[in-house]
Each structure stands twice: as structure tokens, then as C-alpha cells.
N, C-alpha and C positions, 0 to 999 in steps of 0.2 A: 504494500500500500504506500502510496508519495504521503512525506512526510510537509507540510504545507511550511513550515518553518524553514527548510532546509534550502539553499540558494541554488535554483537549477544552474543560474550561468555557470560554477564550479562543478557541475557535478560529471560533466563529461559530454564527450559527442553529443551534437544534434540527430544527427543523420546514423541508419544502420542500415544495413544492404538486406534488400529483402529475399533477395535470393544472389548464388553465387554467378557468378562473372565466370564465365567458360576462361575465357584469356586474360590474362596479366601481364603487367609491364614492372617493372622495374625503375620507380622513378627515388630522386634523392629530396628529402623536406629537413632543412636545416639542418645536412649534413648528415644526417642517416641515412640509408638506406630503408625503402619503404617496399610493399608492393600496391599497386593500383589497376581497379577494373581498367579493362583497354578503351570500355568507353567515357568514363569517368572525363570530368572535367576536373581542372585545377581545385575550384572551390568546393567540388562533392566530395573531392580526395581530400581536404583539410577541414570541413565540416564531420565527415567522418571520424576522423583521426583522430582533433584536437577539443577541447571544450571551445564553446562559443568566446568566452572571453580571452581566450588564448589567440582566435586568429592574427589580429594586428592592433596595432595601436594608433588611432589618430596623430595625425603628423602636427594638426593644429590644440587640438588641448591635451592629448594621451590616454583621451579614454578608449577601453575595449570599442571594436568595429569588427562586424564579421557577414558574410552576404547576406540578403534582403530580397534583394528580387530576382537573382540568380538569370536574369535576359539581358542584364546590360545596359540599365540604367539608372540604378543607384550607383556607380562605381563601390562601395563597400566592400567589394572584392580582392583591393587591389594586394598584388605581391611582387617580388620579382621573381624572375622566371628567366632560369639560363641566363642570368648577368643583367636584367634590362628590368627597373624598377616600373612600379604602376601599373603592371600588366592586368587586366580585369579576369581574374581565377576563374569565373563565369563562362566566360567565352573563349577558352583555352581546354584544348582536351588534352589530357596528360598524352606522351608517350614516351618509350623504353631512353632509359638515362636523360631524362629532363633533370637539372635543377631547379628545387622552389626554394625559397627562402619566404618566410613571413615577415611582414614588414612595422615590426618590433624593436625595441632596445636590445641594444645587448642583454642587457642588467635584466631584464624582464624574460628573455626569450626560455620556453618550460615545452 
């Protein structure tokens, strides 16, 4: 039973895969090595993985930001991706040996 007191943004993933992904790729998220559905986009594969308040940090006040409308036009998405910052995790589908990086502090990054 959900305890009503208890803060979902810590409590982990938004997203679970409801069924499994025949194929996988092999992508790296802050320097781990991960796996990822071959269809998976950027931000499915980091909604899944991380808690909501984990994916980035506003560059203007710091607070948690994590996707919203997942088509591409909140940007809330943004990460870098294979070296190039801002990329909208939305509209990027993972594949084999991508780099993401979440676009976080050091100091913060979990």
C-alpha cells in the first residue's frame, strides 16, 4: 500500500517497461555502462533508470527538471548526448555506444 507521507520524487523511476525489448543496445549514462530497449529514446532510458528528481538540474535556479511532455516541446528533456549539451532526450533514440550525460552538478550527480 503507498504510504501518503512518503516523497514519491525520491523514491525511484517513473517509468517500468511493461514488457521486455527483444533487442538491446549498449548505451553509457554518466559513465556507466547501461543497457537500453533498441527503441527507447534518450529520456525513456533515464526516466526508467533514475528517480524523477535525479534527471537534471535547472541551469537557471537548480531545481530538479525531468521530461513533461516527452514530443518536444517542453525542452525539460535536455542532456548531453555524445559530447553536445541541450540535446532534447525526447526526441533522440538511444543506440549501441551512445554517451548521455545528465545535465547536473558534479556535486549532485547520484
Amino acid at each position: 500500500m503507498n504510504n501518503p507521507d512518503k516523497n514519491a520524487a525520491t523514491d525511484g523511476p517513473l517509468f517500468r517497461r511493461l514488457r521486455d525489448e527483444p533487442r538491446t543496445v549498449r548505451v553509457e549514462l554518466d559513465g556507466e555502462t547501461v543497457m537500453a530497449g533498441a527503441r527507447d529514446t534518450v529520456a525513456s532510458l533515464l526516466l526508467g533508470s533514475v528517480a524523477p528528481d535525479r534527471y537534471r538540474r535547472s541551469a537557471a535556479s537548480g531545481h530538479p527538471r525531468a521530461p513533461l511532455c516527452m514530443m518536444g516541446v517542453c525542452f525539460e528533456c535536455l542532456v548531453e548526448i555524445d559530447g553536445q549539451t541541450n540535446q532534447q532526450g525526447c526526441l533522440v533514440r538511444v543506440r549501441d555506444g551512445m554517451r548521455i550525460r545528465r545535465q547536473i552538478p558534479e556535486a549532485g550527480r547520484s
